[in-house]
Backbone as numpy.savetxt, mean C-alpha at the origin, in Angstrom:
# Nx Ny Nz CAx CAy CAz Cx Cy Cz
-13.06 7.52 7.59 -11.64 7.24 7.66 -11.13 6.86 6.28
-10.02 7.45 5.98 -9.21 7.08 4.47 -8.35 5.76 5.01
-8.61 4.39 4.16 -7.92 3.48 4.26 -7.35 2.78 3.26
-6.06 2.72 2.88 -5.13 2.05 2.27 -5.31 0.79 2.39
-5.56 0.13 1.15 -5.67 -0.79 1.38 -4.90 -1.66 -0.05
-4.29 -2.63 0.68 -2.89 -3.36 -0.04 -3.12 -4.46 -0.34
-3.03 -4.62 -1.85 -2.78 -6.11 -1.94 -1.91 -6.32 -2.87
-1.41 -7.78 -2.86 -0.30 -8.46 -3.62 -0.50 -9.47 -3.92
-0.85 -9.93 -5.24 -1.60 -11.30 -5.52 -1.78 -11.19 -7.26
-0.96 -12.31 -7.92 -0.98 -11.71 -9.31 -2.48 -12.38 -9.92
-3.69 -12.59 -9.08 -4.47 -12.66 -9.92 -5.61 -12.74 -8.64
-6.58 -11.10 -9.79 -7.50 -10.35 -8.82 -8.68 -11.05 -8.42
-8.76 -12.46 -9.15 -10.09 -13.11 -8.47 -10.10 -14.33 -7.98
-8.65 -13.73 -7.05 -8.18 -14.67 -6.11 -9.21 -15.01 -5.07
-9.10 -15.47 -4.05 -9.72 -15.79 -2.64 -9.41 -14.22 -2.37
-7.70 -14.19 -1.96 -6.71 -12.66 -1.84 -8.59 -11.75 -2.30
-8.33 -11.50 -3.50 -8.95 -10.36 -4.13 -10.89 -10.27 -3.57
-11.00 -12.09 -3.50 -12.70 -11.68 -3.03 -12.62 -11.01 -1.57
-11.93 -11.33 -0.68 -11.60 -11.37 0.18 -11.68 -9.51 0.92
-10.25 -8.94 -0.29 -9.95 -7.68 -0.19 -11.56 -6.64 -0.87
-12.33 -7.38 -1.96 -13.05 -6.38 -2.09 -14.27 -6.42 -0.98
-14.62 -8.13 -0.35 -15.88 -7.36 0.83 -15.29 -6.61 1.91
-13.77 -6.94 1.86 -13.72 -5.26 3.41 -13.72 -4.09 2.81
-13.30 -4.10 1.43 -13.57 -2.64 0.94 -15.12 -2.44 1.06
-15.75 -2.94 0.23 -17.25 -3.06 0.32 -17.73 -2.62 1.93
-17.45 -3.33 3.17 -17.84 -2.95 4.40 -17.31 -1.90 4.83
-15.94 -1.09 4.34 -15.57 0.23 5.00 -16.65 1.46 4.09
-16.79 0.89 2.96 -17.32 2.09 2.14 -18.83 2.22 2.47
-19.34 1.15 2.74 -20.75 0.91 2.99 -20.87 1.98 5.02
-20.16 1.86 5.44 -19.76 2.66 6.13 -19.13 3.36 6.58
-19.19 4.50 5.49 -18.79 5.53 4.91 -17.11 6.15 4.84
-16.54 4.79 5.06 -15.00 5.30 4.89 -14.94 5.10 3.52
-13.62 5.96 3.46 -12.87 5.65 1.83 -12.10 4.27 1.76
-11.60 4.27 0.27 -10.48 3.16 0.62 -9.91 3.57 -1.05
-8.37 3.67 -0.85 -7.81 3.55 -1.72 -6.52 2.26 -1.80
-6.82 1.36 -2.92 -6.49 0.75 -3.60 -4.70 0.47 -4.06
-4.24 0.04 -3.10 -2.78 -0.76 -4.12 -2.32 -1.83 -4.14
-2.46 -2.21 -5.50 -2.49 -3.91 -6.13 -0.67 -3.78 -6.57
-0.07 -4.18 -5.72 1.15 -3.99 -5.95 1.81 -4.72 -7.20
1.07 -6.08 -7.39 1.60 -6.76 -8.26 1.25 -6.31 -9.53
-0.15 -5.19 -9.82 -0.32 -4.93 -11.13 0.31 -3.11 -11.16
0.60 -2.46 -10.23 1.68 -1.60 -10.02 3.07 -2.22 -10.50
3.63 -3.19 -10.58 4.82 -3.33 -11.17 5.52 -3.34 -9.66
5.42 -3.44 -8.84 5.88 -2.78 -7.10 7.38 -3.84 -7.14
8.28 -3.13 -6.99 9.96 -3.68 -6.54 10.00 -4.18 -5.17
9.81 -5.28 -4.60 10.52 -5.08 -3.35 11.36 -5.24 -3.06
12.63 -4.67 -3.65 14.00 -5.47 -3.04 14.56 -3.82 -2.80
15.14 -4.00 -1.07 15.01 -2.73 -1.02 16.99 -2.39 -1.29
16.77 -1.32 -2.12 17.96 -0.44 -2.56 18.91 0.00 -1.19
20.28 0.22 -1.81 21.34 0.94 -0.73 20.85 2.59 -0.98
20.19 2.63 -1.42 19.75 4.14 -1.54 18.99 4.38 -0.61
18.14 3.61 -0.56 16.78 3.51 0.22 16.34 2.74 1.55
18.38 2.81 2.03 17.96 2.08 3.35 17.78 2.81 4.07
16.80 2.81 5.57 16.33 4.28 6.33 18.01 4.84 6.85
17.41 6.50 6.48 18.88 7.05 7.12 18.68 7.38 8.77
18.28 6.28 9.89 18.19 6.59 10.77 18.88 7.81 11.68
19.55 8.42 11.67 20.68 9.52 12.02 20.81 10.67 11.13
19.95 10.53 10.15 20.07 11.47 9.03 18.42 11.95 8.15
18.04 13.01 9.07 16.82 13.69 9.17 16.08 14.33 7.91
17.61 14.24 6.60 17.43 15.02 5.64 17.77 14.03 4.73
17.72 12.70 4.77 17.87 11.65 4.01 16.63 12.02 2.88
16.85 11.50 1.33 16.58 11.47 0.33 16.52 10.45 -0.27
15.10 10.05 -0.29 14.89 8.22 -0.57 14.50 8.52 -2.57
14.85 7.16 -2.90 14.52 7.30 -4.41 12.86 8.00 -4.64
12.46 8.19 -5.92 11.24 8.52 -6.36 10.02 7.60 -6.16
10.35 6.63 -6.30 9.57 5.37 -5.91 9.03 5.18 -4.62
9.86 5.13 -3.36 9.60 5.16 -1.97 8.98 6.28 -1.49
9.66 7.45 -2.15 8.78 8.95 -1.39 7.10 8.52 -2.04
6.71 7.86 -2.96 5.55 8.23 -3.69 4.80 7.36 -2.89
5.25 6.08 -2.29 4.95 5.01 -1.34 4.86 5.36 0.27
6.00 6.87 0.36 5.73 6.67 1.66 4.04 7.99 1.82
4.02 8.95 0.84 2.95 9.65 0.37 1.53 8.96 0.08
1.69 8.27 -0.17 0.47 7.44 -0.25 -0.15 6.81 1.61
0.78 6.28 2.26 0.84 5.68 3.57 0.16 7.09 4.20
1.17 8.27 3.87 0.85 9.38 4.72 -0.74 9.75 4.52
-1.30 9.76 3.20 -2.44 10.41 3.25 -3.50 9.86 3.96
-3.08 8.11 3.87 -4.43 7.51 4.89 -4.25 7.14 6.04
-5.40 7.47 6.81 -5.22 7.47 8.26 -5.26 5.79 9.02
-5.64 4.78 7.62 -5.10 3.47 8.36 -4.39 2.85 7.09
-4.11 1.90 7.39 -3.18 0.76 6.32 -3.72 -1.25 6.34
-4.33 -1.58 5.52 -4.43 -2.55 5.68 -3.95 -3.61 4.34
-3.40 -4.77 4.86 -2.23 -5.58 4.09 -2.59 -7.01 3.78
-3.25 -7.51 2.77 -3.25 -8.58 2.47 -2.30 -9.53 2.01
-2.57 -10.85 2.36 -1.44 -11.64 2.22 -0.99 -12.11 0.66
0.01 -12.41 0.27 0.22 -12.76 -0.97 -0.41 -14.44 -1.67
């Protein structure tokens, strides 16, 4: 299984970070993937834009460059997991 795996924590040898690398360590050790986003050393915005509010009613909505690349990333793995800040 490809798993996303999220964290947000401006410093990687946090509890946060030991924490996030033994589940990586236990998915990979059995044999899933895991890809990696450290949002806070990504630079990651969260304040969400009038651009980028969902166009619920609007199928052909066009989110900034930032969000499509975020929601592309979500898409490729088949789970998502979210550590706390």
């Amino acid at each position: 299984m490809k798993t996303l795996l999220v964290m947000a924590h401006p410093r990687r040898d946090s509890l946060t970070g030991t924490v996030a690398d033994v589940f990586a360590g236990g998915l990979e050790k059995n044999g899933h993937s895991v890809e990696w986003a450290n949002l806070v050393e990504e630079g990651f915005d969260p304040v969400l834009r009038e651009a980028d509010e969902p166009g619920w009613n609007d199928s052909d909505k066009r989110y900034s460059r930032e969000v499509q690349r975020e929601m592309e990333r979500i898409e490729r793995n088949e789970a998502t997991l979210m550590g706390d800040v």
